[in-house]
C-alpha positions, 0 to 999 in steps of 0.5 A, a space after each residue: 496497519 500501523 502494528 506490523 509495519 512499525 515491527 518490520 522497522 524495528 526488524 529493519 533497524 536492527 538487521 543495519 538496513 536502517 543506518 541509525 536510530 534517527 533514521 529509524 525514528 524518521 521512518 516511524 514518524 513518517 508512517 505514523 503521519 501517513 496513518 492519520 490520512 485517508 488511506 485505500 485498503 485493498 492493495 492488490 488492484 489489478 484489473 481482474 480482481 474487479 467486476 464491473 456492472 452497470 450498477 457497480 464496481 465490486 472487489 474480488 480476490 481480497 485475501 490480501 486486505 490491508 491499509 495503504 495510503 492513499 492513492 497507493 491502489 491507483 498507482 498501482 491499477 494504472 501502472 498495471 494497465 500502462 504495462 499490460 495494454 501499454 499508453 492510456 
């Protein structure tokens, strides 16, 4: 999780996306923190990657798996229904 989103930082940095190292290491730090809480690790929550049972709720379509924080899957599963189906 932590790996490859700390290297795109980097990448940002020094591609001048980043002003200057104090906004880069505020961005680390920033990541850092949101490694030490819960976090989701589907990121691809759209309604028809799920099947529900009368038992359970399975994820399908996983070949995006990767951590995110939490409530990231949510936001985007409920922003998803608001736009395709409109208010809930």
């Amino acid at each position: 999780y932590l790996g490859p989103r700390k290297a795109a930082l980097r990448r940002r940095h020094e591609q001048g996306y980043l002003p200057n190292k104090t906004a880069l290491h505020a961005m680390l730090g920033l990541l850092q923190a949101t490694a030490e809480g819960p976090c989701a690790f589907y990121k691809d929550s759209n309604p028809r990657n799920f099947i529900i049972t009368a038992q359970d709720i399975v994820a399908v379509d996983t070949d995006d798996l990767s951590l995110a924080p939490l409530g990231y899957d949510l936001a985007k599963l409920v922003a998803t229904l608001h736009l395709t189906y409109g208010p809930l």
